[in-house]
N, C-alpha and C positions, 0 to 999 in steps of 0.2 A: 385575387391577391394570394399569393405563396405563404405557406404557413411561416411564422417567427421563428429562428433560429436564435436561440442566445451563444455569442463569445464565449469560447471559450479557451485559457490562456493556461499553461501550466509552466512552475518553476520548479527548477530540483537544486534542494539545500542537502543531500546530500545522503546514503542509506535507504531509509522508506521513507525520507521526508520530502515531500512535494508539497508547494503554495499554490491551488488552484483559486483560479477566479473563474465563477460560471455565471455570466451575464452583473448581476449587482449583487452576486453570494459569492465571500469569502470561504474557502475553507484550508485546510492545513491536515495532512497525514499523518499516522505516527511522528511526534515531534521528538528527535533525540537532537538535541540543543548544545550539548556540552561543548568546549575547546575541548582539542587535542592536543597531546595525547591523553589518552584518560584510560584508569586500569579500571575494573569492575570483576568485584570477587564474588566466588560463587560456586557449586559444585561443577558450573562450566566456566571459565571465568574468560571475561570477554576483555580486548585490548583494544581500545580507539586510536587510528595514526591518523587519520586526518578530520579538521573540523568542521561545522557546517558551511555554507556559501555566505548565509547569513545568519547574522548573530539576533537573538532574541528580541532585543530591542531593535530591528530593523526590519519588523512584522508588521503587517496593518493590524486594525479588527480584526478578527474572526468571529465570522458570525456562526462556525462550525468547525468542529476536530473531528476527525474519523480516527479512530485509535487499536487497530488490531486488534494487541493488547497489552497488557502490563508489568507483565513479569520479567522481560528482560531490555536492558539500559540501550539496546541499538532500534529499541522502537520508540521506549519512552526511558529519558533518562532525569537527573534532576532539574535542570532547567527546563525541560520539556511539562514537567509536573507543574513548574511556575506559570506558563501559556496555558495551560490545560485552566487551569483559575483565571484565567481573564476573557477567554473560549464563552462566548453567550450560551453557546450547549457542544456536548461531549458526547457521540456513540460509540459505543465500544458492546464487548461482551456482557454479559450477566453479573459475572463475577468481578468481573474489573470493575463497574459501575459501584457493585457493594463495596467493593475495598478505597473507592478513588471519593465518593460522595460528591456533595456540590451535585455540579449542573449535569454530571453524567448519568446519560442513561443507556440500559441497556440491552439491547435487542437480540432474539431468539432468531436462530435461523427460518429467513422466507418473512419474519415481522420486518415491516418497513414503518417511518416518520416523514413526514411531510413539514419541510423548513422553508420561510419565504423571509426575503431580505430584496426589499427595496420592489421591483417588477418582478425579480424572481420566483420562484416556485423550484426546488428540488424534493423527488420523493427518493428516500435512502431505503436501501434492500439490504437488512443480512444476507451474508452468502456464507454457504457451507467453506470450510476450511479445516486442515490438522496440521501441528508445525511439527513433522516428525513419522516416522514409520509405525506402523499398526501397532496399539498396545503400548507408544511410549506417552498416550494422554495423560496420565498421571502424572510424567515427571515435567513434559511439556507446557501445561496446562493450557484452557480452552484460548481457542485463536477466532476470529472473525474476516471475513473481507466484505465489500459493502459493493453493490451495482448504486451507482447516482442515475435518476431519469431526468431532464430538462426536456424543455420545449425543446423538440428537433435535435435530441441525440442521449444514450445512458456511455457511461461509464463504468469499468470495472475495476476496482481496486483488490488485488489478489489478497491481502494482506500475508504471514509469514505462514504459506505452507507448502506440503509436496501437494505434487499430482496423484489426486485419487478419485474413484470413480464418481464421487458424490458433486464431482464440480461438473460433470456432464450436464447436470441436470440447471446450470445457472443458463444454458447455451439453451435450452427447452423451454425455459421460463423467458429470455429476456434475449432481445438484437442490440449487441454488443459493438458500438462504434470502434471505442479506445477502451485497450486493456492496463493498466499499470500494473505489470507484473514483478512480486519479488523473487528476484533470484537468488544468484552466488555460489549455489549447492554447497549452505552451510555444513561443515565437518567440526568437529572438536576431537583433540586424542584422546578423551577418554571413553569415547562412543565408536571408533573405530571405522569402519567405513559406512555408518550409517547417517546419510542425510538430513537434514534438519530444516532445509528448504528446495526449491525447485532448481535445476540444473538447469544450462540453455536449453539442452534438447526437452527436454520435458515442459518446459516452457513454450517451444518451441509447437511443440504435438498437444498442448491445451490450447493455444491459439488455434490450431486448426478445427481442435475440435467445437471451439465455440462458436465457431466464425467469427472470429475477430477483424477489421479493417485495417485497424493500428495497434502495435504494439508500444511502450512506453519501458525499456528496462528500470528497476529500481533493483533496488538490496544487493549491490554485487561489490562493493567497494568501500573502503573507509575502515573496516573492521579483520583484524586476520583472523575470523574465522569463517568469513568469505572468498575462497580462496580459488575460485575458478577464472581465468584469465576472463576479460569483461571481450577478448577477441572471438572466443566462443558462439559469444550471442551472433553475433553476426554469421556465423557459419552455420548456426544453426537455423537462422530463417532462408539462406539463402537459396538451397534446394526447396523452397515452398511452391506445391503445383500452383498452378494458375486457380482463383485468381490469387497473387500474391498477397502476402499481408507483408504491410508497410511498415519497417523497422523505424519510433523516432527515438533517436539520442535528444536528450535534454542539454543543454551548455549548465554548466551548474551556475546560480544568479542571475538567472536573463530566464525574461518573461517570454515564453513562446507560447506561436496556435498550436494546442494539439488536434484540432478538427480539420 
């Protein structure tokens, strides 16, 4: 008899927000929830033009959030705070957990939790991550991305950072089906040409390095200060040697197989 595979089904509402279904576990990514347009002040100040796929109320359960992190409104914004309180449990960072309370908890890079809902079983992995160029930790504050294992496949969720050397080592540790990577190659004018998330190509050159099967884009849209054509991505896997990785677009609202 062949080992179990569980389903699995991903939706994108829009930014880093993805509704995963993995076999009988709910879970939900950075939820930024708001309608559009929506301004958001700050020493980077963020402008929303379009809203999510689905509106809040249009959520099952969750029996799980994975949450990057907390400190800016296009990961988690107010109505995403509201879900995040109805979420049976919450991962995220260290700090985000102490600032969020309730049911969040929060993991150390390489600490992993083991969540089961209904026949499921997922064990969740921090992964290393930084949202920003060497030295801007401080202003950026701590970011997380998270590998899911299930019966017969893991998952990667980049959560918001660049590429840097420390994500090598997630491709060492762990065989990586589906990547859900964020992109957009976040800019702001008061940071100049420095980066704030991954570009296609850089995106592009972590996928190979992980051996990734599938890629999944997120973060490249909705926001102007993701400003890199989303035509990019595609140019940028398309020179991929053999064996290629498979670029999938999400429709945004419609439940797809990512496996």
């Amino acid at each position: 008899m062949s080992p179990r595979t569980e389903a699995v089904t991903a939706t994108y509402l829009g930014t880093a927000t993805v509704l995963l279904r993995i076999g009988d576990l709910t879970l939900l990514t950075d939820p930024a929830l708001d309608p559009a347009p929506a301004d958001y002040p700050g020493a980077r100040p963020l402008h929303r033009t379009a809203g999510p796929a689905l509106a809040a109320a249009e959520l099952p359960p969750l029996d799980l959030v994975l949450l990057s992190h907390d400190q800016h409104a296009d990961n988690l914004d107010t109505t995403g705070r509201e879900v995040l309180g109805r979420a049976a449990r919450v991962l995220t960072t260290p700090e985000a957990a102490e600032r969020l309370g309730g049911r969040a908890e929060g993991l150390a890079v390489w600490e992993s939790r083991t969540i089961t809902s209904g026949a499921t079983t997922v064990t969740v992995t921090a992964t290393p991550a930084r949202h920003g160029p060497e030295g801007t930790e401080q202003v950026t504050g701590p970011v997380t991305g998270f590998v899911v294992a299930y019966e017969g496949g893991t998952l990667y969720v980049s959560g918001d950072t660049v590429r840097h050397d420390a994500l090598a080592e997630i491709g060492d540790r762990f065989r990586i089906d589906t990547a859900f990577l964020h992109l957009g190659d976040a800019h702001f004018p008061s940071t100049g040409d420095r980066a704030f998330s991954m570009s296609a190509a850089e995106g592009a050159a972590l996928a190979r390095t992980l051996g990734v099967r599938t890629v999944v884009p997120l973060h490249y849209d909705s926001w102007d200060h993701l400003a890199e054509d989303p035509a990019r991505i595609a140019e940028a896997f398309e020179g991929d040697p053999e064996p290629a990785v498979r670029l999938k677009w999400l429709r945004p609202g419609m439940a797809e197989n990512v496996r």
